[in-house]
N, C-alpha and C positions, 0 to 999 in steps of 0.2 A: 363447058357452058357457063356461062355468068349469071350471077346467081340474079333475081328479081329486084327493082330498085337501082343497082350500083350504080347508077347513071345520077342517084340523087347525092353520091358520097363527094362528089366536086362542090365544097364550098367557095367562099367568098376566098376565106383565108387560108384555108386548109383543105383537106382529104378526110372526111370523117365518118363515121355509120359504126351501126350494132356489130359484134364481133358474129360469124355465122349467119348474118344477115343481110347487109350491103360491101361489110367488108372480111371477107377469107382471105387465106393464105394465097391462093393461085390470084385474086385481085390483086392484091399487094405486091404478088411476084411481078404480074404484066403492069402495074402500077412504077415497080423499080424499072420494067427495062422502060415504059411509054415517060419516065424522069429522062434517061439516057440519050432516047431520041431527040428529047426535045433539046436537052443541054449534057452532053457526053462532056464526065471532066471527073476529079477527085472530092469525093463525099467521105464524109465521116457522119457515120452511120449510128446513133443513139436510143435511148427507149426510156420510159416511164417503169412503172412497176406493173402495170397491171397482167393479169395474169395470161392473156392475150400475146402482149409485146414480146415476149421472149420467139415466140412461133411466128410471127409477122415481121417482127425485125432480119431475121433470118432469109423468110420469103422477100424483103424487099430489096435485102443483101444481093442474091440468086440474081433480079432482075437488076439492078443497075450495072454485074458484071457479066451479066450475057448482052448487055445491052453495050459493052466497050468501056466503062466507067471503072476506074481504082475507087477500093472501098478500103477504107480504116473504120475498124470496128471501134468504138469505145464502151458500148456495151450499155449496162443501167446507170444513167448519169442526170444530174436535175440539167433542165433545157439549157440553165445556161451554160454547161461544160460543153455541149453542141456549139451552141452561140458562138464561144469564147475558140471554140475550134474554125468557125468561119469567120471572124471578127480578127482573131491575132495568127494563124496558125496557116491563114488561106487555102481552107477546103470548104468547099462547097459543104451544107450539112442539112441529111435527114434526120428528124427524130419520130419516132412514133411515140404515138401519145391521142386521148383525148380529152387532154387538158384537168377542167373541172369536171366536164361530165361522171355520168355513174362507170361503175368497173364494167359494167357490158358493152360500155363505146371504145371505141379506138377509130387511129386513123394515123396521119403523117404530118406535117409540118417542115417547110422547107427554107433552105435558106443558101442563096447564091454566096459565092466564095465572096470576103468581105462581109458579109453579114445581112443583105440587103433580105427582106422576106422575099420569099416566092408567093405573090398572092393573083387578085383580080384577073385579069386577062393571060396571067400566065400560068394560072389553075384552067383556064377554060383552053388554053393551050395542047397542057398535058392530059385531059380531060379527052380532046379532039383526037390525040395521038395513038390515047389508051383505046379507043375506038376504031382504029383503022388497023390494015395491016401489018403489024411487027416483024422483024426477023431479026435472031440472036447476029451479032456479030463477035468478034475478037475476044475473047473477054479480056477483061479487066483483072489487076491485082489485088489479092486483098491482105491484109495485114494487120492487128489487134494493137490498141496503143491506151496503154492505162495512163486517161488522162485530168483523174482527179487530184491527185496531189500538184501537179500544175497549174489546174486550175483554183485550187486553194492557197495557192503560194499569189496567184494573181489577185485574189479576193482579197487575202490579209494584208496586201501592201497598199489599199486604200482606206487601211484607218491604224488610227492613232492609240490603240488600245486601253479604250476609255473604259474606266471602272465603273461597268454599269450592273446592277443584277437586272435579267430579260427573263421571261417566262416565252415557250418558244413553243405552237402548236405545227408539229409537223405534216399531218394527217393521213401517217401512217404511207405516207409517197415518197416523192424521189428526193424529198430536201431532208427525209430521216437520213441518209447516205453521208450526208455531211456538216448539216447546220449546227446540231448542239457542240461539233469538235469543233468547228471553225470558232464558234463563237467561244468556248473555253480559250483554244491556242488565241486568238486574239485579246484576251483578258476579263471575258462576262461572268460575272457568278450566272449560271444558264439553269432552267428550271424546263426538262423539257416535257413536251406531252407528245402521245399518240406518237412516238420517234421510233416506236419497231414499225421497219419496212413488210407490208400489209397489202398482197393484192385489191382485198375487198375491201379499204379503205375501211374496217371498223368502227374508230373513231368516234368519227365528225361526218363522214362521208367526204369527198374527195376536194368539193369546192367550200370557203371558208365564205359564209354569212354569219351575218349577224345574230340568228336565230339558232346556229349550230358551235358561239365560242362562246358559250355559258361556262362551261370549263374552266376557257383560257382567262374571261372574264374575273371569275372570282381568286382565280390562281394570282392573277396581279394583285387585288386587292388583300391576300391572304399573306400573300408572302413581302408587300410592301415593293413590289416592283417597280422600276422606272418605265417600263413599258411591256406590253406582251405584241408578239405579235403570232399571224398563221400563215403559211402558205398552202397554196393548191396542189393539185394532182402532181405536174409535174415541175413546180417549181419559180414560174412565170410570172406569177402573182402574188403578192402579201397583203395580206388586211391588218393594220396596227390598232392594237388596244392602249388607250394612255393609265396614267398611273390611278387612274378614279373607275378606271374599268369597262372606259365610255369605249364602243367600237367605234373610229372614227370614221367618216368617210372618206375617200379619196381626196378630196378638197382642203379637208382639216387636216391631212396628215403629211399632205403637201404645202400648207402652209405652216406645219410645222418646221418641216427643211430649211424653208427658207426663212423663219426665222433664226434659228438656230446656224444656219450655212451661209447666208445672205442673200440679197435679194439679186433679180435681174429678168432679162428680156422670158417667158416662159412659152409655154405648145400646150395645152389643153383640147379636150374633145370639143363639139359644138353643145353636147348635154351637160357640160360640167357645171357646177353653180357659179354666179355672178359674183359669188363670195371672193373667186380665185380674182375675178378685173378689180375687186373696190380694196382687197390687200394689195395688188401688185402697182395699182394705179399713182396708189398714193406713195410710194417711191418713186415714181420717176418713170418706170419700167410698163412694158404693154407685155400684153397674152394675144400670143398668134393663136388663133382657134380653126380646127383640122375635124375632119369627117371622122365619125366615130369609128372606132378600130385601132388594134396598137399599131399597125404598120402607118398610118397615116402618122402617128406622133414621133415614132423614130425617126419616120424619115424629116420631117419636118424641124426636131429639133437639130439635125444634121445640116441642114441647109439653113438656118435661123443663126443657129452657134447661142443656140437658148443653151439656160443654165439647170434649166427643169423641162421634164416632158409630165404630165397625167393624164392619167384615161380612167373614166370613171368607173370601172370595172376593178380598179386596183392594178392595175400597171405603172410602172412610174420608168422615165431614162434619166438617168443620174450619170452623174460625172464627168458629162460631153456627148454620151450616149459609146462609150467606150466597151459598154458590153450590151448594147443594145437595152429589150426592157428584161432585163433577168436580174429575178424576182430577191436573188438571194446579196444580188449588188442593192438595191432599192433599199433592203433590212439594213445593210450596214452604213449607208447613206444615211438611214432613219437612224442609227443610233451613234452617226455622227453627229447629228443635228440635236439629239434627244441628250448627250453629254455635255455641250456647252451650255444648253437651259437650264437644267438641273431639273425643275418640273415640267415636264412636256404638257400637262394641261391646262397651264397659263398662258401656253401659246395656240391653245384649241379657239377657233373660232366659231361663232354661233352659226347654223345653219339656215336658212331659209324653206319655209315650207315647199317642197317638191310635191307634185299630183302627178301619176299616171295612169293613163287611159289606152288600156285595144279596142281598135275598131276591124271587124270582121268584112273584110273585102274579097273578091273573088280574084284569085291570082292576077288572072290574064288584063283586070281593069285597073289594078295599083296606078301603071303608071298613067292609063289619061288621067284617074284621079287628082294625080298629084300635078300634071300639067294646069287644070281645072282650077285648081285650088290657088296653084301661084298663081295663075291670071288675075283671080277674083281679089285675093291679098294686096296684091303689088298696087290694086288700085286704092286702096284705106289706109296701109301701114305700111311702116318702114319694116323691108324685111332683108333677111340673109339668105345665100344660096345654097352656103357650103354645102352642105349637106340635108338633102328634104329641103321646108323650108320650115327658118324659124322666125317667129313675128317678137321684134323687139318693142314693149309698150313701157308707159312711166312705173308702172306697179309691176312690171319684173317681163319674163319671157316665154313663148309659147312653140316650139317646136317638133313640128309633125315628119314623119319618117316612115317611110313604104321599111319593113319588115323584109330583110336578107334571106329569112330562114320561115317567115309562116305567109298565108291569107293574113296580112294585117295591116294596118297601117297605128303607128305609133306614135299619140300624142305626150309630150311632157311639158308641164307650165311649175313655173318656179314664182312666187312673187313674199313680197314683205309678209303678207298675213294666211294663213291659211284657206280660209274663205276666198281671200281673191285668185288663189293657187287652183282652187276648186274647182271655183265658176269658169276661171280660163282653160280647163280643160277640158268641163263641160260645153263651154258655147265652142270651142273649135270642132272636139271630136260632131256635135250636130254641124256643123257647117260640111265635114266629111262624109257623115250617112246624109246629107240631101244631094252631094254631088254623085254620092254611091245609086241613091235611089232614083235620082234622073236621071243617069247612065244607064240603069236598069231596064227604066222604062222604054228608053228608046232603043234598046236592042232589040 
C-alpha cells in the first residue's frame, strides 16, 4: 500500500518528500520501474550523502531493472559526476538527492542521456505511470563504475592552475568527496571547512545562506583569502564569499566572471537583478531572460550559445554549458575569473534594493488570479510574460509569481532606493488580495 501524500512527491523539477513519509523504499522502487516505462534505456544510477540515499538508491536500482533498463551504479558522487555521466558518457542519469533541503528529505532527480533535465510534463508523465498498472519485464543489467577520478581528470582540464588561496565550505555533503583534492591537485592553497562527509549535515546545515557562512565569512577574512566559497547538499550550487568576506549574490558573483572571463550574450532568470542588463548592456551584449528554475537556464543558454547561464538561487552554466549547472564546474570558473583580477571585490557590484512579499491564496484560485491580474496590468504598464507577470516601470521592476510548491502567489520589486522597492511591493501584493478578495466573493 502507498503510503499517505506520495501523490504530493511529483514536483515541478524533481521527485521529492520526507524519508518514511511520501517517499520509502517500495515508492522509489515502483518510482525506478514507472522511470523504465516511461523511458526504458541505460542509467547511471547516483546519491547524495544523506542517510536515506544508500537504502533508496538501491530500491530505485531494483525498479529501473525490473522495469528493462541497464543500470551503472556509480554510487555516492556530487550531481555533477551523474551530470558528466549523461553530458559526456551518454547514459541516461538518476541521482537521489534532496538538494538543499534538511537530511529528512530525499527524492530523485533525472536526467535524459545527453544531459537534458527530466522536468515539467515529463514528471507528470512518470507520475501518471507510477499510478497505473506496472509489470516487471526483462530485466536489465547492472554493473558499478567508479567514476570520480574521471570525472576529476575532466574538471582539472578547464583551468589553468591559478595560485589562488580559497577557503572551501563543504557542508559536510557530497562536494566533501572531492573538492578540497581537486582544488589542491589543481594548484589552491585550500583552507577547507565542514569537508568530513556528514549525513546530518552538522555543519552549516545542507543549504549554504547567507545567515549560515559566518564561518566561511570570517575564515576568508582571517586567513587573507582571494575568495571563499560553499556548496549544497549535493553539490549543484555554490554561494561565493569575496575577499572582504561580503557573501555575494548570484548577480555580483556573476558579474564577477565576466569581468575577469569576458563579457558576452548571457541567460538569467526573470528575478535576477537589473544589475546583470546595466553591466552587460554596456558591452554591447543582451541577457536573455528565462522562467525561474535551473532547467530553463541550461537549456536556454544551449540554444542562445550564451557565455553565461545564472539563476538566482546560485546556479551558474559555465563553459558552453559543457556540464550543465554543476556546481563544482561553476567554483573553478569563479576562480578562473577570480585569478586574473587579483582582487575579486573590485569587481563586486553594488546591489539594488530587493523587497519580498507572500500573498496567501487558495490553491485552486492562483491561476484565475493571475489571469485577472495580467488583464488589469496589461492595460497601465509595460509588462513581461515569461514567467508570472512582471511590471517593468522607470524606478526598477515588479514581478509577481503563482507559487510551484505553496497557497501563494509571490511578489518581488527591485528599484534604485529602498523605499520605492517597498511601496512597489506593497501596492502590487494589494492589487493581488482585492482580486483574491473579489474572487472570494463571488464564489
Amino acid at each position: 500500500m502507498l503510503p499517505k501524500g506520495v501523490e504530493n512527491a511529483f514536483k515541478l523539477y524533481d521527485i521529492r518528500g520526507v524519508y518514511g513519509r511520501e517517499i520509502t523504499p517500495d515508492v522509489m522502487s515502483r518510482i525506478g520501474l514507472a522511470i523504465s516505462h516511461y523511458l526504458q534505456g541505460r542509467y547511471a544510477v547516483g546519491m547524495d550523502l544523506r542517510a536515506s540515499s544508500q537504502l533508496l538508491r538501491l530500491a530505485l536500482m531494483s525498479g529501473l531493472l525490473s522495469g528493462g533498463s541497464d543500470v551503472i551504479d556509480v554510487e555516492a558522487v556530487p550531481i555533477g559526476a551523474a551530470m558528466y555521466m549523461a553530458t559526456h558518457r551518454g547514459y541516461a542519469a538518476a541521482y537521489i538527492t534532496a538538494s538543499h533541503l534538511p537530511a529528512e528529505w530525499n527524492g530523485v532527480k533525472l536526467f535524459r542521456e545527453g544531459g537534458d533535465p527530466m522536468v515539467g510534463e515529463e514528471i507528470s508523465e512518470i507520475k501518471r505511470i507510477f499510478f497505473s498498472q506496472l509489470e516487471c519485464r526483462k530485466p536489465g543489467w547492472y554493473a558499478r563504475y567508479e567514476v570520480l577520478p574521471e570525472y576529476e581528470e575532466f574538471l582539472l582540464s578547464k583551468v589553468s592552475s591559478p595560485n589562488l588561496k580559497v577557503v572551501i565550505d563543504c557542508g559536510n555533503g557530497a562536494a566533501s568527496l572531492i573538492v578540497p583534492r581537486l582544488l589542491r591537485d589543481a594548484g589552491f592553497e585550500v583552507h577547507a571547512l565542514n569537508a568530513d562527509p556528514d549525513p546530518r549535515f552538522p555543519g552549516r546545515g545542507s543549504e549554504p545562506t547567507p545567515e549560515s557562512l559566518i564561518e566561511l565569512r570570517e575564515e576568508v577574512i582571517k586567513r587573507k583569502a582571494h575568495f571563499g566559497a560553499a556548496l549544497d547538499g549535493d553539490g549543484d550550487r555554490v554561494v561565493f564569499v569575496d575577499d572582504e568576506g561580503r557573501v555575494l549574490s548570484a548577480e555580483q558573483a556573476a558579474a564577477v566572471m565576466l569581468e575577469g572571463l569576458g563579457f558576452g550574450d548571457i541567460v538569467a532568470n526573470v528575478d535576477c537583478s537589473m544589475v546583470i542588463e546595466e553591466l552587460v548592456s554596456t558591452k554591447g551584449y543582451r541577457v536573455y531572460r528565462v522562467p525561474v528554475g535551473r532547467t530553463f537556464v541550461v537549456r536556454e543558454v544551449l540554444n542562445r550559445g550564451a557565455i553565461l547561464g545564472v539563476e538566482s538561487s546560485g546556479h551558474y552554466v559555465t563553459w558552453n554549458a559543457c556540464n550543465l549547472d554543476d556546481g563544482l564546474l561553476s567554483l573553478l570558473y569563479f576562480a578562473e575569473a577570480a585569478s586574473r583580477l587579483g582582487k575579486v571585490s573590485q569587481a563586486v557590484p553594488p546591489l539594488y534594493p530587493l523587497c519580498r512579499v507572500k500573498v496567501e491564496v487558495p490553491e485552486e484560485c492562483k491561476g484565475r488570479i493571475m489571469e485577472l491580474l495580467k488583464e488589469e496590468l496589461a492595460s497601465s504598464y509595460t509588462i513581461e510574460l515569461i514567467d508570472g507577470v512582471k511590471v517593468k516601470l522607470e524606478e526598477g521592476w515588479v514581478l509577481i509569481r503563482p507559487s510551484n510548491t505553496e497557497p501563494v502567489i509571490r511578489i518581488t520589486s527591485e528599484a534604485v532606493k529602498a523605499e520605492e522597492a517597498r511601496n512597489l511591493a506593497e501596492k502590487f501584493s494589494a492589487k493581488v488580495k482585492s482580486i483574491a478578495s473579489h474572487l472570494s466573493r463571488c464564489s
